[in-house]
C-alpha positions in Angstrom: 0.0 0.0 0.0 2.8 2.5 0.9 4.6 1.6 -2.3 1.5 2.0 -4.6 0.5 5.8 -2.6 4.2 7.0 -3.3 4.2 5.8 -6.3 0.3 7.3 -7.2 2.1 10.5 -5.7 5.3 10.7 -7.9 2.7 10.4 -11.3 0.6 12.7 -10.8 3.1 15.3 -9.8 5.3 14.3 -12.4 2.3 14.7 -14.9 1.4 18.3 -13.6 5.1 19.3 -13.3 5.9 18.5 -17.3 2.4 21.0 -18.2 3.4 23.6 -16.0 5.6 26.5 -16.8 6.9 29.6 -14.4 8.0 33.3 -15.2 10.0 35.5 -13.4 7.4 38.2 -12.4 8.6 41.4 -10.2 6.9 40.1 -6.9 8.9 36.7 -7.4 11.7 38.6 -7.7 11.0 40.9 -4.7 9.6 38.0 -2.6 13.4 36.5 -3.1 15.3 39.4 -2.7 13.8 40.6 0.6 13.9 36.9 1.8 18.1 37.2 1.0 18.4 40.0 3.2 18.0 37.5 6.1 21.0 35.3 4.7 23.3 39.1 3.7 22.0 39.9 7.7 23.5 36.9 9.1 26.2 36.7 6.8 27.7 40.0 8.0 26.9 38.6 11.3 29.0 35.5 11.2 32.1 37.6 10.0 31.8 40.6 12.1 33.9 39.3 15.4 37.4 39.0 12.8 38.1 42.0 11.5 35.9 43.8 14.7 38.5 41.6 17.4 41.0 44.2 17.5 39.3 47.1 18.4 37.0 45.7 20.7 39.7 43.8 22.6 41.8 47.0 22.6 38.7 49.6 23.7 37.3 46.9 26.1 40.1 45.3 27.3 38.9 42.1 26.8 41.0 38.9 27.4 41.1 36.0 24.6 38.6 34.0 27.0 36.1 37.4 27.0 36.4 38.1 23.4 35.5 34.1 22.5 32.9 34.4 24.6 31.2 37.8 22.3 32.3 35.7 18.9 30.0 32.8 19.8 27.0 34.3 21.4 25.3 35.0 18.3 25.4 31.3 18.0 23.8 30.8 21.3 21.2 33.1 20.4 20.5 31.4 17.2 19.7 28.0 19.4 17.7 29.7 21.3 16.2 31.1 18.0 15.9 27.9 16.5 13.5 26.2 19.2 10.9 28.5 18.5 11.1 30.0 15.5 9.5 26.6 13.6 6.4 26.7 15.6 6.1 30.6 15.4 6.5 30.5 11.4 4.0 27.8 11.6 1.4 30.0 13.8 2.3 33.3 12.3 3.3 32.8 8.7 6.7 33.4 7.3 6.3 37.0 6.7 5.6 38.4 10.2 8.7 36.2 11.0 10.7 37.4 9.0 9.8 40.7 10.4 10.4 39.9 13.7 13.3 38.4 13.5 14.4 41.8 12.1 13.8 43.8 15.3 16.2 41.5 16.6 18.8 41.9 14.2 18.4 45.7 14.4 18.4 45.9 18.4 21.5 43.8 18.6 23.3 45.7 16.1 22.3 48.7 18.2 23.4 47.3 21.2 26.9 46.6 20.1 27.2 50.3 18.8 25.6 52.6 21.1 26.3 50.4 24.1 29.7 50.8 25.3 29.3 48.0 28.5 27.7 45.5 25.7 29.8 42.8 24.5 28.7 35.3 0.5 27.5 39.4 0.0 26.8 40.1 3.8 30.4 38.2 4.4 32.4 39.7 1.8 31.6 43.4 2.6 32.7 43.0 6.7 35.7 41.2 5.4 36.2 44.1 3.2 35.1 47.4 5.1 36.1 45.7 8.2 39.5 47.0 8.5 38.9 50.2 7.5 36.6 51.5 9.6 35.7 51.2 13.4 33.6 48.0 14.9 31.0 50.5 16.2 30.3 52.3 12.4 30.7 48.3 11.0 27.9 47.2 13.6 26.0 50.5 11.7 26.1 48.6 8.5 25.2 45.2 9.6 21.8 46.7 10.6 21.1 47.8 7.0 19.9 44.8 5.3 17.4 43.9 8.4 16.2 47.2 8.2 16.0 47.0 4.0 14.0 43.6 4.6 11.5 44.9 7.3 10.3 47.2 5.2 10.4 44.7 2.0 8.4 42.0 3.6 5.4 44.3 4.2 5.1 44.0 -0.6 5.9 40.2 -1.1 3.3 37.7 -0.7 3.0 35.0 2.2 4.4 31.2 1.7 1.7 29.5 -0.5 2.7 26.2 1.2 2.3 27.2 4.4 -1.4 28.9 3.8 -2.4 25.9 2.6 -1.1 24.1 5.5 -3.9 26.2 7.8 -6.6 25.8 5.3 -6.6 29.4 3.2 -7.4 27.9 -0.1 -8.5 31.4 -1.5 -5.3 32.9 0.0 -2.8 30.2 -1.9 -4.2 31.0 -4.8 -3.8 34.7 -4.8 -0.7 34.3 -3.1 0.4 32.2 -6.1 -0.9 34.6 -8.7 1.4 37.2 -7.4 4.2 35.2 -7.5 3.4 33.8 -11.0 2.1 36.7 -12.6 -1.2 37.8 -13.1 -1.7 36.2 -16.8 0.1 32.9 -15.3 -2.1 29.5 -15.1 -2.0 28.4 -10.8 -4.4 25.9 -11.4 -2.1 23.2 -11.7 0.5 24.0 -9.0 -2.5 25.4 -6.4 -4.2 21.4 -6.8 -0.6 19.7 -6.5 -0.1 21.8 -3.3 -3.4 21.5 -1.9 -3.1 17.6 -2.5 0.1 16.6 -1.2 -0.7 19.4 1.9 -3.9 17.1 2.9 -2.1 14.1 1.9 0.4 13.9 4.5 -1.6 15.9 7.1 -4.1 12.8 6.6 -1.3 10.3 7.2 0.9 11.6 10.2 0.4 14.0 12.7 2.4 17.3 13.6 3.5 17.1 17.3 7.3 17.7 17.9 7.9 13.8 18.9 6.1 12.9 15.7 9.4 13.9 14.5 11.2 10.5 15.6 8.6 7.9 14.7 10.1 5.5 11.9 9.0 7.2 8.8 10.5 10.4 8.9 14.0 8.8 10.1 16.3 9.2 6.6 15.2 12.9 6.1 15.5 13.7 10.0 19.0 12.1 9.8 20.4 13.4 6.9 19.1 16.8 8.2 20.6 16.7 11.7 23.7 15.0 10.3 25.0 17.1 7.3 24.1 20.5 9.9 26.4 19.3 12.6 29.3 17.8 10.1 29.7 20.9 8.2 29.4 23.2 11.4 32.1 20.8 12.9 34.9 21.3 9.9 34.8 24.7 11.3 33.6 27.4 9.3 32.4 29.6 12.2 36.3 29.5 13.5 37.7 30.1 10.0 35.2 33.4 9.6 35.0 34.8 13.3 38.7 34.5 13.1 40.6 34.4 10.0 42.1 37.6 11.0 44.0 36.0 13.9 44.6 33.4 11.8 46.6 35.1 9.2 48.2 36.7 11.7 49.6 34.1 12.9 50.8 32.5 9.1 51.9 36.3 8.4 49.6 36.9 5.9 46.8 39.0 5.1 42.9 38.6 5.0 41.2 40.7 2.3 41.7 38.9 -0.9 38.4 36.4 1.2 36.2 39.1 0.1 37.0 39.6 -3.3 36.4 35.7 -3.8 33.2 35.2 -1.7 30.8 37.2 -3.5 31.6 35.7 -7.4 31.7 32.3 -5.9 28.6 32.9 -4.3 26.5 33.3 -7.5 28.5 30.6 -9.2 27.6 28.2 -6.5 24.0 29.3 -7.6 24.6 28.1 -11.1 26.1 24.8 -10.3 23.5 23.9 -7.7 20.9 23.9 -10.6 23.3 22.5 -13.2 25.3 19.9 -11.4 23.0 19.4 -8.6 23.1 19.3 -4.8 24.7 16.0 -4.4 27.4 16.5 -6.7 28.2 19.8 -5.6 28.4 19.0 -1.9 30.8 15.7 -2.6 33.2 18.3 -4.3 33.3 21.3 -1.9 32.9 19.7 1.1 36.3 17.4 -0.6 37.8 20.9 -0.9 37.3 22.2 2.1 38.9 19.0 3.7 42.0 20.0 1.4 42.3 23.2 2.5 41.9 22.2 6.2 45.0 20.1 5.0 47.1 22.4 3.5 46.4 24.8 6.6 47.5 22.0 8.8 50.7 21.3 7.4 51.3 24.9 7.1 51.7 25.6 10.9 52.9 22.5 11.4 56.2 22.9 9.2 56.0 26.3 11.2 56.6 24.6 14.4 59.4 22.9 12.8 60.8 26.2 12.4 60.8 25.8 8.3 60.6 28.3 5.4 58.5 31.1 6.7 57.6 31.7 3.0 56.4 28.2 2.7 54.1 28.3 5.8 52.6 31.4 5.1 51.8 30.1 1.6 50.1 27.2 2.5 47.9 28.9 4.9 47.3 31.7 3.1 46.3 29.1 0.3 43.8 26.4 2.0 41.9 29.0 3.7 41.0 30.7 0.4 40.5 26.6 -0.9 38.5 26.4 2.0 36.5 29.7 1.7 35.5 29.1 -1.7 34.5 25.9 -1.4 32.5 26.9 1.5 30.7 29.6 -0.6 30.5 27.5 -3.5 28.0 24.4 -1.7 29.2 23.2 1.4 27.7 26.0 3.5 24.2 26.8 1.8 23.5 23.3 -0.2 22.7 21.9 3.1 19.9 24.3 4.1 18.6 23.8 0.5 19.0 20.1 0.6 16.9 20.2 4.4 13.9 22.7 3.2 13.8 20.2 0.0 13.4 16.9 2.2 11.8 17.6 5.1 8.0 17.2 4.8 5.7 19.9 5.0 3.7 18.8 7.9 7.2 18.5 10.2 8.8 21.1 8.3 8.4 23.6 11.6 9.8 21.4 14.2 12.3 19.6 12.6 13.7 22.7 11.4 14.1 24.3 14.8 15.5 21.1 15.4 18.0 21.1 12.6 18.6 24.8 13.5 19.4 23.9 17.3 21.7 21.5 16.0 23.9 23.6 13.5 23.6 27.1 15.9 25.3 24.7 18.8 27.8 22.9 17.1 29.0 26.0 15.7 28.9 27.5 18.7 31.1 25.0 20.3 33.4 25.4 17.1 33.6 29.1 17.6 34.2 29.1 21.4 36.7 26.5 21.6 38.5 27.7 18.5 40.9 29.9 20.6 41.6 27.9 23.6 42.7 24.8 20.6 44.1 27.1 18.5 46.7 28.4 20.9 47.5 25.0 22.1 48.4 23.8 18.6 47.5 25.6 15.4 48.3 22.7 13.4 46.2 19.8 15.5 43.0 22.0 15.4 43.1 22.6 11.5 43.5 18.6 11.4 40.2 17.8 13.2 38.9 20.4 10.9 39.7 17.7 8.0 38.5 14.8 9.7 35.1 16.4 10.0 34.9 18.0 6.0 36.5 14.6 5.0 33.2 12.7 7.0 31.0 15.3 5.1 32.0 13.7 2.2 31.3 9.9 3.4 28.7 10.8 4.8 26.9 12.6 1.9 28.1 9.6 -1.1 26.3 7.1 1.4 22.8 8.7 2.5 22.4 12.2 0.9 20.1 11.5 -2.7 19.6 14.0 -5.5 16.9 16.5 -5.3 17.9 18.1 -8.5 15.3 18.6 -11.0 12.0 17.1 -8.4 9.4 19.0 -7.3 8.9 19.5 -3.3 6.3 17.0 -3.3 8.3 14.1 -5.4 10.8 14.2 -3.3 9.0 14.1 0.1 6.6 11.5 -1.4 9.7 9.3 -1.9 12.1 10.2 1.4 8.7 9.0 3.9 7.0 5.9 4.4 3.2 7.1 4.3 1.0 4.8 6.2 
C-alpha cells in the first residue's frame, strides 16, 4: 500500500510538473530578494567578530577568553532562536517572522554600537570594510539589510505552502498569482499543493515527537547530520577568526572578500546545473584539502621551516576552504533540508535542525581559541576529519533533489501509512 501511494504521488506530480511552466514576475523577484536580506543579515553577522576583534579587545580590554565568549553568542542566540522560530513560522506565517526576526537583528546591532558595557554578499563586505573603519560604524552597517528587509516584507506575498497548511485555499491562490504573474495559469500548482498538503496531514500527525517515529528517520538524519558535520569542519572559526589566523601564518585577510561574492552566485549556477549531491561531494572534498594544506602549514612552522612556505600554504587552503565553502558546502545543506523535510514537520524539525547547527557552531567558535593556541596545526586537522566525514557521509545517505518538485521528493524520502 505505501509503495502504490508514493508511487500514485510521484505520477501525478510528475504529470502536472511537465504541463506547468513559471516566469520570473517582479513580486517573485521581490519576494526573493527581501527573503536574502536574512542570509546578507546573518552573513555579515557571522564575520563581524574578525576584522571587529581588535578594536573591541583593545577599547574593552577584553581577554582572549572574553572576546571568545562575544564571537560565539550570536550562536547561542541562534539556538535559542531555533526552538521557536518553527512553531512561530507555523502559527504566524513566514512573513511576520521574518519581520520579527528583524527587530532583533536591528536591536543587537544597536546594542553593540551605542552600548559601550555590551559585548557570500553580507560576508564579503565585513571582510572588506572591516578593517577600515571602526567596529561600532561596522555594527552600523550590519543593521542595514534587516532594516531593507522589514520594510520589503510588508510587498511580497505570504508562503503558499504554508497557507495551505492552515486551510486558506482562497489565499494560496492569490498568493500564487502574485508570485506567478497575473496572466500565469496556478491551477495546476494550487491542486498539486493542496493535494500533497492534505495528503500527509491525513497520514501523520504534527507534534514535535512525531518527529522521531520510523517514517520520517532518513530525512530527519540526513538533516541533523549534514548541519552538525559541516558546522564541525569549522567554518564559524575560520570566519569569526581568520584575522587571527593570518596573523599568525603572516599573511593577510582581504583577498576572502573579493572571492566570496563571485563564488557565491557561481555556486547558484552549479546547484541547478550539477545538482546538490554533486556539488556537496566536491566542496565539502575541498574544504577538507584546504583544512589540509592549513595543517601542514603551521605544522612545518613549528618545525621552524621556510616562513615563506608556511605562510603560503595557509594563506592558500583557507581561500581553498573559503571558496568551497561559498560555492556548496555552507548553503546546499539548508537547501537540501527545506527540499526533504516534509511539510507537515517542516516547523519542528527545522528548529530542530537549527538547534543543531547554531550549537555545534557554537562549540566550534568558542573553543576555536583555547585549541588554536595549544596547537595551530592539530586543530586545522580535526577540521579535515570532519569536511572529509561530510563527504562519506553525503556519497552514502544524501540523494539528489535536482530537477524534483517538493512534493516528489517528500513523497519518496517518507514511508506514508
Amino acid at each position: 500500500m505505501t509503495g502504490s501511494m508514493e508511487d500514485g504521488l510521484l505520477d501525478e506530480s510528475s504529470l502536472r510538473k511537465s504541463s506547468r511552466q513559471f516566469h520570473v514576475t517582479t513580486n517573485l523577484v521581490l519576494s526573493t530578494s527581501v527573503a536574502a536580506c536574512g542570509y546578507f543579515a546573518y552573513g555579515f553577522a557571522a564575520g563581524y567578530s574578525s576584522p571587529a576583534q581588535s578594536g573591541i579587545m583593545d577599547d574593552l580590554g577584553l581577554s582572549i577568553a572574553e572576546y571568545s565568549v562575544f564571537a560565539s553568542i550570536m550562536i547561542f542566540g541562534g539556538m535559542i532562536g531555533a526552538l521557536i522560530s518553527g512553531k512561530v513560522a507555523d502559527i504566524f506565517g513566514r512573513r511576520a517572522t521574518i519581520w520579527l526576526s528583524d527587530l532583533f537583528f536591528i536591536m543587537g546591532w544597536c546594542s553593540i554600537t551605542f552600548g559601550k558595557c555590551t559585548l557570500t554578499l553580507g560576508f564579503s563586505l565585513v571582510y572588506y570594510i572591516g578593517n577600515n573603519m571602526s567596529w561600532r560604524t561596522l555594527a552600523l552597517v550590519g543593521a542595514t539589510p534587516s532594516f531593507i528587509q522589514v520594510l520589503g516584507v510588508f510587498f511580497i506575498p505570504e508562503s503558499p505552502r504554508w497557507l495551505s497548511k492552515i486551510g486558506l485555499e482562497k489565499e494560496v491562490e492569490a498568493s500564487l498569482q502574485r508570485l506567478r504573474g497575473e496572466n500565469a495559469d496556478i491551477s495546476t500548482e494550487a491542486a498539486e499543493i493542496k493535494d500533497f498538503t492534505e495528503t500527509v496531514q491525513r497520514h501523520s500527525g504534527s507534534t514535535f515527537m512525531d518527529l522521531f517515529s520510523r517514517k520520517y528517520a532518513r530525512p530527519l538524519i540526513i538533516g541533523v547530520g549534514l548541519m552538525a558535520l559541516v558546522q564541525l569542519g569549522g567554518n564559524n572559526a575560520i570566519t569569526s577568526f581568520a584575522s587571527s589566523i593570518f596573523r599568525a601564518a603572516e599573511s593577510g585577510s582581504q583577498v576572502m572578500a573579493v572571492l566570496q561574492l563571485p563564488f557565491a552566485v557561481t555556486s547558484i549556477i552549479l546547484t541547478e546545473k550539477a545538482g546538490r549531491r554533486l556539488l556537496m561531494l566536491v566542496t565539502s572534498a575541498g574544504t577538507c584539502l584546504g583544512c589540509l594544506l592549513v595543517a601542514l602549514g603551521f605544522l612545518f612552522k613549528g618545525y621552524h621551516l621556510s616562513t615563506e612556505l608556511t605562510s603560503s600554504m595557509v594563506y592558500t587552503g583557507i581561500l581553498l576552504f573559503s571558496v568551497s565553502f561559498t560555492m556548496g558546502m555552507g548553503g546546499t545543506p539548508w537547501i537540501i533540508m527545506s527540499e526533504i523535510l516534509p511539510i507537515n514537520i517542516k516547523g519542528s524539525a527545522g528548529s530542530l535542525v537549527t538547534l543543531i547547527n547554531c550549537f555545534t557552531s557554537w562549540i566550534v567558535g568558542y573553543s576555536f581559541n583555547f585549541l588554536f593556541e595549544w596547537n595551530a596545526a592539530g586543530t586545522f586537522f580535526l577540521f579535515a576529519f570532519f569536511c572529509g566525514s561530510v563527504v562519506v557521509f553525503v556519497a552514502m545517505l544524501v540523494p539528489e533533489t535536482k530537477g524534483r518538485t517538493l512534493e516528489e521528493i517528500q513523497a519518496s524520502m517518507t514511508l506514508l501509512q
